[in-house]
Residue, then its C-alpha position, 0 to 999 in steps of 0.5 A: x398324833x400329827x400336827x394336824x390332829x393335835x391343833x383340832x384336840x387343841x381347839x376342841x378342848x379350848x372351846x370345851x373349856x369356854x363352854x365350862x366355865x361360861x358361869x364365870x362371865x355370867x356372874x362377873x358381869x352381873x356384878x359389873x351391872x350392880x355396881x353400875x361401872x358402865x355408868x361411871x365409865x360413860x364419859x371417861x376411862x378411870x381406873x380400877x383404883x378411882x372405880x373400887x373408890x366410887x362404888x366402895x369396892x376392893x380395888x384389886x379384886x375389882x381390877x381382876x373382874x375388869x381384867x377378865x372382862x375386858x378379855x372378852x370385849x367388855x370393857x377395854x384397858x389401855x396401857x396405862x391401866x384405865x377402863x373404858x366403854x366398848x360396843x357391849x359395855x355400853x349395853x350395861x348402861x342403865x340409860x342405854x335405849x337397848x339396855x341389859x343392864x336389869x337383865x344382866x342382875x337378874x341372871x346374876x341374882x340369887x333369884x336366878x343362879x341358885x337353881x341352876x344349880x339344882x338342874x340335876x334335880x329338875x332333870x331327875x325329878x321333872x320338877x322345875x329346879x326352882x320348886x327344889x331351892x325355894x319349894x315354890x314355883x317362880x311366880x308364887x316365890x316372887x309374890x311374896x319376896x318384893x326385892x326378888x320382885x323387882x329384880x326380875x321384873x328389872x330384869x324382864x323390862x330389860x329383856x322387852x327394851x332388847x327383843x322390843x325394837x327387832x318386833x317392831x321392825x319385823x311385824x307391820x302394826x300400822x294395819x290394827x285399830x287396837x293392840x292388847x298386849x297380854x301379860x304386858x308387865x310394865x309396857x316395854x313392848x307396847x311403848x315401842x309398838x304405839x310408838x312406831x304407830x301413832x294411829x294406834x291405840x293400846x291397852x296393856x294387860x297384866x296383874x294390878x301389883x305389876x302394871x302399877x309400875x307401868x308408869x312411862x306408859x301411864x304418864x307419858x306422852x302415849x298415855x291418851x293412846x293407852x288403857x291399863x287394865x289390871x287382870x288375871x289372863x287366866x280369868x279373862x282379858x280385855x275385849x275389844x281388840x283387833x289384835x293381841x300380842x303375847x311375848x314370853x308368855x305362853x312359855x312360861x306355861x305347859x299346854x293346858x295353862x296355855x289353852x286356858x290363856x289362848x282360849x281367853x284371848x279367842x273369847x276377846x279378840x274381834x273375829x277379824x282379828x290377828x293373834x300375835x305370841x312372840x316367843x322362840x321357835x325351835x330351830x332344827x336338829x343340832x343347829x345353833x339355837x339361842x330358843x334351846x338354851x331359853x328352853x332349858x332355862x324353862x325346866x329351870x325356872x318355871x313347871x310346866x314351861x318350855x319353847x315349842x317347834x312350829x309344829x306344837x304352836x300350830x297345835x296348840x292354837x288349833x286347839x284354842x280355834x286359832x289357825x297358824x297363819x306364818x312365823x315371822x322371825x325377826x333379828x333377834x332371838x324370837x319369832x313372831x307366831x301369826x295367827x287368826x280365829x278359825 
């Protein structure tokens, strides 16, 4: 074997072995989140021993997550020992505009991580990983599990306050009257909407129990610019508007379910207006593709529910008598699907 072939077998099976054990960065950062470590390192480096003190844990297993962690850019340890705050710890601070820090518990979370581990059954059986550990579907366990509840809906906050802004940026909302934001959870994506357009009023949409919790929007200063409607999209949703919006909605669902959303929201939505389903778009054959990862997180976690090509959302709208009108990719890792009655 030359030199040559050696060092590309070398750095082939580096980087195999990086995507093996990429489980492990996972749970050693969801156990940093829980413990709030970027928190107690916001104003100063400290310790792996000051650390295990404030959050009660074991100092040296504690320095050997930090360690690993700060092989990896997050975190950093100087020489004498101390921890300190890098670009992708900062994002763990639970008081960071951007923060992950609720998504990084949920993937962590028993909720997430124990079906994973029965994807072998999903592939085989076609059935979500999740109805295989908990003999539910992933809304029907969290109905009835409230700390499971709150951790994913932490987690999905989490998610809007990271996709949220990169939307916004890419998409001109100023032209709307009223935006409908179904299945709007506790209101992340609507907050950075009204408030990049402050001509613009707002009605968040989604089951009683979950906008319950959409306090900054109930309370705070866009409140006079914002309804809450407690529903269910199966049944209907709030008409009136000129514009809906639907991120990490529609794939949660397989077709059908989807048709029955998409055609509620074509009974709603003025016959000017513009539908909006911000979702992942897949990319081409074999091309890196954060929606692919997303797609088999799908068959993980929610019967039914997938990402979809272009091709398919333009299906799937023509059948709810919408007509695609463009993909708007933004910065991240969604697209933003533009559609209008036909």
């Amino acid at each position: 074997m030359s030199d040559q072939s050696s060092q590309l077998f070398t750095a082939e099976l580096a980087q195999m072995n990086q995507l093996m054990f990429g489980f492990i960065t996972t749970q050693a950062i969801a156990v940093a989140a829980q413990l709030g470590i970027a928190e107690l390192l916001k104003e100063e480096p400290r310790t792996a021993e000051e650390l295990a003190t404030a959050t009660k844990a074991h100092a040296p297993s504690l320095n050997r997550v930090l360690r690993m962690l700060a092989s990896v850019g997050i975190f950093a340890e100087d020489a004498n020992g101390r921890f300190q705050q890098t670009p992708l710890s900062e994002l763990l601070r639970s008081d960071h505009p951007r923060s992950a820090r609720g998504s990084a518990i949920m993937c962590g979370s028993e909720l997430v991580w124990r079906p994973w581990g029965e994807l072998h059954a999903a592939v085989m059986s076609g059935r979500s990983a999740i109805e295989h550990v908990f003999g539910a579907t992933f809304f029907e366990y969290l109905a009835v599990h409230p700390d499971d509840a709150e951790v994913a809906s932490a987690g999905f906050t989490s998610a809007s306050a990271m996709d949220g802004p990169a939307v916004v940026v890419a998409y001109d909302f100023s032209r709307f009257e009223r935006i409908v934001d179904v299945g709007g959870g506790h209101g992340g994506l609507l907050h950075a909407i009204l408030s990049a357009n402050p001509r613009l009023r707002g009605v968040l949409a989604d089951q009683p129990a979950v906008v319950a919790g959409a306090t900054t929007l109930r309370r705070g200063s866009l409140a006079n610019r914002c309804e809450i409607a407690g529903g269910d999209f199966f049944i209907s949703v709030p008409e009136g508007g000129d514009a809906y919006i639907m991120k990490w909605i529609i794939h949660d669902w397989n077709d059908e379910d989807s048709l029955k959303i998409l055609r509620n929201c074509r009974r709603a939505i003025r016959r000017d207006g513009t539908l909006l389903i911000v979702d992942a778009v897949l990319k081409p054959l074999n091309e890196p593709d954060p929606g692919k990862l997303m797609d088999l997180s799908m068959l993980v976690l929610a019967p039914g529910g997938r990402e979809r090509t272009e091709a398919e959302f333009a299906a799937l709208l023509r059948e709810a008598d919408f007509s695609l009108a463009r993909v708007i990719p933004t910065a991240g890792r969604l697209s933003i699907i533009e559609s209008r009655p036909s």
